[in-house]
N, C-alpha and C positions, 0 to 999 in steps of 0.2 A: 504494500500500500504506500503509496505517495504521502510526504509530508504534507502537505497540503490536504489530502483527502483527512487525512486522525488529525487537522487543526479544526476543521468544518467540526469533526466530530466532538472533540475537545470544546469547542466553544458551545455545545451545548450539556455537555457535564456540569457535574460542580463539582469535581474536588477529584486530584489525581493520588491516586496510593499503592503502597509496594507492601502493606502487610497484608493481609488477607481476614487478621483478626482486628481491622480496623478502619472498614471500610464505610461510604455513605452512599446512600441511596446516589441512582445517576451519578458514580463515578465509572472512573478507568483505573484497572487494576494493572500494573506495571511485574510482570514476572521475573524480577532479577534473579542471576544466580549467584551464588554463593559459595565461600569456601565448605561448605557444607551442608549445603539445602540446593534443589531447584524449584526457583521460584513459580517454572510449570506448572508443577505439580499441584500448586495452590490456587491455579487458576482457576477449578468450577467451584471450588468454597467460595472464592471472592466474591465469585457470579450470584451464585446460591445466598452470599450474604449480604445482596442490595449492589454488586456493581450493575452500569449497566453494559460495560467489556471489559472484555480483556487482553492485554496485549502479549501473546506469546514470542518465541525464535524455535518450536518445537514441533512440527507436524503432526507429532504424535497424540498432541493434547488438544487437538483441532476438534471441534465436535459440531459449531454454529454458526452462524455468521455473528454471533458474540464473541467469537474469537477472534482477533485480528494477528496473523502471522507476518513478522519482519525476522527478516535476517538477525538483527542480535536487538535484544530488547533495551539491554542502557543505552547503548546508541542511539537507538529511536526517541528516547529519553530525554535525550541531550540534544538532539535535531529538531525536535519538539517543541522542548525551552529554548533553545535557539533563534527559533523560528516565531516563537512568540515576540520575544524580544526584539525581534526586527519590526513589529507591528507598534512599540512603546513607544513614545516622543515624553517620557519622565526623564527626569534626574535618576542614576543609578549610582550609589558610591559603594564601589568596594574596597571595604575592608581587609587587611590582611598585617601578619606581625609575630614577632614571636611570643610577647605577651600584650597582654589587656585586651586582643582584639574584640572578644564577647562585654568584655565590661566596656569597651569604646564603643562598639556595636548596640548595647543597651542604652548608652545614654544618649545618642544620637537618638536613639526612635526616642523616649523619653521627650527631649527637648524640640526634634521636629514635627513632633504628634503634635504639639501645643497651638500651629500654625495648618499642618499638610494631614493627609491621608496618608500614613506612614504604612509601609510594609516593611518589616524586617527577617533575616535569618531566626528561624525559631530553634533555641537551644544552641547546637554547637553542631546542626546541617551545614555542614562548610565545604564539605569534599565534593568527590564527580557525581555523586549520587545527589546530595542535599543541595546542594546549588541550583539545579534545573528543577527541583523539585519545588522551590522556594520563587524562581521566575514564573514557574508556571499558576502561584498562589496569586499572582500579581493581576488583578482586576480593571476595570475600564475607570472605578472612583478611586485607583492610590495612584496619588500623586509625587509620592516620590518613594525608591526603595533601597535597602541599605544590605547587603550581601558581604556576608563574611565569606574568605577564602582562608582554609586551612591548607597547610600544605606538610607531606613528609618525604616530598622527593622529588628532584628534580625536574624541573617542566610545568608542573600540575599548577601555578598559578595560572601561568599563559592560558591551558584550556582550558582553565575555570574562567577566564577573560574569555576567551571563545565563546561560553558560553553568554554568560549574564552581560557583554560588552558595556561597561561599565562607562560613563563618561567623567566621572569625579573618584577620585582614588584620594587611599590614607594609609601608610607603612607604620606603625606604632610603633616598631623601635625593631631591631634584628640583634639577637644573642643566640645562643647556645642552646639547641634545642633539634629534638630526630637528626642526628649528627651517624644516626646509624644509617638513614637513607640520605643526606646530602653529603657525606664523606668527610666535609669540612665546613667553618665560616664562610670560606668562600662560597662555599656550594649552596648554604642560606640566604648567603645575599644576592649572590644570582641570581635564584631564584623568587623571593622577594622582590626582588627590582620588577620581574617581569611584570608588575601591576605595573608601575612608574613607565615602561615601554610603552605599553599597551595605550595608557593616554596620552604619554608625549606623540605614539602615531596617530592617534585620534583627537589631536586638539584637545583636548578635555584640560581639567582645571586637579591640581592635588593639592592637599592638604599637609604639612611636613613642619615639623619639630624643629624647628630653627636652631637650638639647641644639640641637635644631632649632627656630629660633622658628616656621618655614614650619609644620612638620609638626606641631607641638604649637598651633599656632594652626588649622590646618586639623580640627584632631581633639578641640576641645572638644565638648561637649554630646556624648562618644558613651563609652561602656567602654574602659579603655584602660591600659594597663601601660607605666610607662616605662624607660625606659634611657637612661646614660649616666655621665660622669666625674663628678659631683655629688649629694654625698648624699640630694637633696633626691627621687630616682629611684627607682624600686622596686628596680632592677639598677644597679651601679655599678661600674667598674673605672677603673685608670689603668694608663695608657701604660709600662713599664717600660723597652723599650729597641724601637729598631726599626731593627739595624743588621747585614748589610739583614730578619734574619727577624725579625717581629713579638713579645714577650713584654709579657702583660699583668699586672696582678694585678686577683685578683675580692676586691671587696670583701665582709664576711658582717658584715651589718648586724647582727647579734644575740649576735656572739660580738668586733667589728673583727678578726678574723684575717684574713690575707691568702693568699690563693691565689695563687701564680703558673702560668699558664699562657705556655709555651714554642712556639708555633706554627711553623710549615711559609708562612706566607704574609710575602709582601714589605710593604713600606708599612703607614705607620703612618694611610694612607688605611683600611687592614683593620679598622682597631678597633671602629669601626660595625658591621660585618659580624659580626665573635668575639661582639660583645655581644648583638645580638641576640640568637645562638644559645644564649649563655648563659641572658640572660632569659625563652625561649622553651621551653628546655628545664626552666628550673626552673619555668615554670607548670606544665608538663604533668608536673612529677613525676618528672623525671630526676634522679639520685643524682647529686650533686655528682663527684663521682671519674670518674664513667661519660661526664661531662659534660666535662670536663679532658683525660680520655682520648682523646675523639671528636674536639675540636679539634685537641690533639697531634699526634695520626695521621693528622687530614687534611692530605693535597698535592692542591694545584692543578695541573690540565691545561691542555688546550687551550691552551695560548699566552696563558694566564690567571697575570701575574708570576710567573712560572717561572725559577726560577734553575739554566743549563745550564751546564756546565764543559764547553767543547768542548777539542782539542786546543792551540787557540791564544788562547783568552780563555775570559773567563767573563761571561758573557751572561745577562741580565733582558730575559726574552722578553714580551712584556704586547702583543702584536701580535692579539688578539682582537678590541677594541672601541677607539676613540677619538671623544670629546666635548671640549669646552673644558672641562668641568669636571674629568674623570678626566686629560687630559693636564695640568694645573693642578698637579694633586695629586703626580701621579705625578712630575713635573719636581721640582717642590718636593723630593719625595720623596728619588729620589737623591743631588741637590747634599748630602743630608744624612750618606747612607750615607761613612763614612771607609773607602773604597777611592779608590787612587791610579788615574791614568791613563783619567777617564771619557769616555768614547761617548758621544755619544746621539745614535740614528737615528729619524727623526720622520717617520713618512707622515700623508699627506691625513686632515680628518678632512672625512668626508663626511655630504651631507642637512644642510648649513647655512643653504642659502637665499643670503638678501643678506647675511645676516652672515658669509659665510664667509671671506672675503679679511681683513677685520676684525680675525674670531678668531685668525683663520692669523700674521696679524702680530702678535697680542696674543703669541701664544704660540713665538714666536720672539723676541721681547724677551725675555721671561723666557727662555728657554733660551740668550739672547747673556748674560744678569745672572748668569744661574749659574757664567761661568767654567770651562767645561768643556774636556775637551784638546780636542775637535773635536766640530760639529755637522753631521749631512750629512739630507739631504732628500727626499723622496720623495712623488711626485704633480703632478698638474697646477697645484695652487692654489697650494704652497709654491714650486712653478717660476715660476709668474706674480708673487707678492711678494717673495719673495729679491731684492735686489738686492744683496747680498754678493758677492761672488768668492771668498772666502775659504771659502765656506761649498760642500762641493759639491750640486749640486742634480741630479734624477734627475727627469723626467715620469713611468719606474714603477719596479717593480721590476724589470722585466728587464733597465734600462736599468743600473741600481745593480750587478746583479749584474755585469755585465759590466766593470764598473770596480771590482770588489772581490776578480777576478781576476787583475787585474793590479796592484793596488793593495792587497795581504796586508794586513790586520789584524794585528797580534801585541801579546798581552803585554798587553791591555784590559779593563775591562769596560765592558760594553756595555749601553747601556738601549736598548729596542726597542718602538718603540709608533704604532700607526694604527688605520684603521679598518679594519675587514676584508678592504673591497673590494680594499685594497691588496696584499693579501698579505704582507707581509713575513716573515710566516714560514719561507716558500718561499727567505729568504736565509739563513739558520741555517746549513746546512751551509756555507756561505764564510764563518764567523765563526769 
């Protein structure tokens, strides 16, 4: 079947989907495969449970003309969203970075909801799958859309740019991070950059951290708006306090008056992130107050430095993501908040390649220099370079919880940070 023919058909759906246990009425069910599923096989449950097609790549599962058969089904997927987006005349900024991109990504929709019909990336759909999946979410009333790009390997920003053709781009900062699929720095920034290509070929406009020499060297010769703590910037704030929640002041280069802005976010790692939203929002014409307000009001989820008061401590939950760069920050971070009696619990950071024993050691130094009442461990990597005894060490978290049973926490705060795989969220309630 023709693109063009599954757009006709598309345009009278409402909603595309790829699980099978969560489908709507008059959708299109998307059959992907998987390293351990075919998504075929799922195709007459989708049917059977309110789609009204579905799109196979398997003859074999062919039964109706509710079945529509293409050569390989992500691809149809991505031709799809492709294809849609050639019909859009919005604003599209994509996102991408090694950290904050979801918390930069949330306060953008936040503060341009205030003005536009926002669409944004839902969650942390940022890859080949979730990015056309999130184009295709995109309606004839949103007026502007904000798309994250994740990336673990070389190329994948570009045909994430293939896809969503973004015409306003934002690189949050490049460190240390899936070093196991880009081989090096280099191989991050490369690819990273490839968003900054993408619009210097398309005329489009970026948004860039003036403050960064990588990103403000990477984004000459192209449109480009900056931000940061230095006049010299189009957008400019400073750091007011960051203990633990974030307060900035915005600078108003035409009157020096100062804004203060009182945030919901931890770390003074976040200021990157507020400013953006700042600078982004005042391109597009958001009222300063509207703009103040959207920040204030947003709180972080997910296990995204979340400050929890459980019964027996109070806990900075940041158990989302970990990189050497974000856990850098974030370590730093703490030792600075003045609360008495600090934790901190450190899982694996994973997809580091050969640097990862390296890193794991780099970043137990630092968390020995900070002085803290107790460090404990979590993963196979920090099991293998620990050679402390003092420090306790866990291979996962099931192992931690079962020692954190018998071993009450009380009276703490607690910082709490890895990489997904690890789970450590999953130990909250014993804190």
């Amino acid at each position: 079947m023709l693109i063009e023919e599954l757009y006709s058909i598309y345009l009278n759906c409402t909603h595309i989907c790829t699980d099978s246990r969560k489908v709507e009425n008059k959708s299109i069910f998307f059959s992907l495969q998987g390293d351990n599923f075919n998504g075929n096989t799922y195709a007459e449950i989708a049917l059977n449970n309110g789609c009204s097609f579905a799109v196979i790549d398997d003859v074999n599962y062919y039964k109706d003309n509710r079945y529509i058969l293409v050569d390989n089904t992500l691809k149809t997927l991505q031709d799809l969203a492709k294809y849609h987006r050639s019909k859009l005349k919005i604003p599209i900024i994509g996102v991408t970075g090694t950290n904050g991109k979801t918390t930069t990504k949330e306060l953008l929709n936040a503060v341009l909801s205030k003005k536009y019909n926002t669409l944004a990336t839902i969650g942390n759909l940022n890859n080949h799958i979730g990015v056309p999946q999130t184009i295709l979410k995109i309606s004839k009333f949103t007026e502007i859309a904000i798309i994250e790009m994740g990336a673990n390997h070389l190329g994948e920003i570009a045909e994430l740019c293939e896809i969503a053709q973004p015409n306003f781009g934002i690189i949050t900062n490049i460190g240390k991070a899936h070093l196991e699929g880009f081989g090096s720095i280099e191989g991050i920034i490369k690819t990273k950059s490839e968003l900054y290509n993408w619009i210097r070929k398309k005329e489009g406009t970026l948004f860039v951290n003036g403050e960064n020499p990588i990103l403000t060297n990477l984004s000459e010769n192209t449109k480009r708006i900056t931000y940061g703590n230095s006049s010299n910037n189009n957008y400019s704030a400073n750091i007011v306090a960051a203990n633990p929640y974030l307060e900035v002041e915005l600078i108003n280069k035409n009157t020096n008056k100062l804004d203060k802005i009182k945030s919901k976010l931890v770390g003074s790692y976040n200021f990157e992130n507020i400013l953006a939203a700042i600078a982004i929002g005042n391109y597009f014409s958001v009222d300063k107050n509207s703009i103040i307000n959207a920040i204030e009001s947003y709180t972080p989820t997910n296990n995204r430095s979340q400050i929890i008061k459980t019964e027996q401590n109070r806990v900075i939950m940041d158990a989302y993501n970990a990189n050497p760069s974000s856990m850098e920050a974030s370590i730093n971070n703490f030792a600075t908040i003045a609360f008495d009696n600090k934790v901190v619990i450190l899982g694996d950071m994973l997809e580091l390649g050969n640097e990862s024993e390296k890193e794991h050691l780099k970043i137990l130094e630092l968390a020995n220099k900070k002085k803290f009442d107790k460090i404990i461990l979590v993963g196979k990597i920090f099991n293998k370079i620990n050679n402390n005894s003092e420090i306790p060490t866990f291979k996962s978290t099931d192992d931690l919880a079962i020692w954190l049973k018998k071993n009450k926490i009380m009276g703490k705060t607690l910082f709490v940070k890895g990489s997904r795989g690890i789970k450590l969220e999953n130990i909250l309630k014993l804190l």
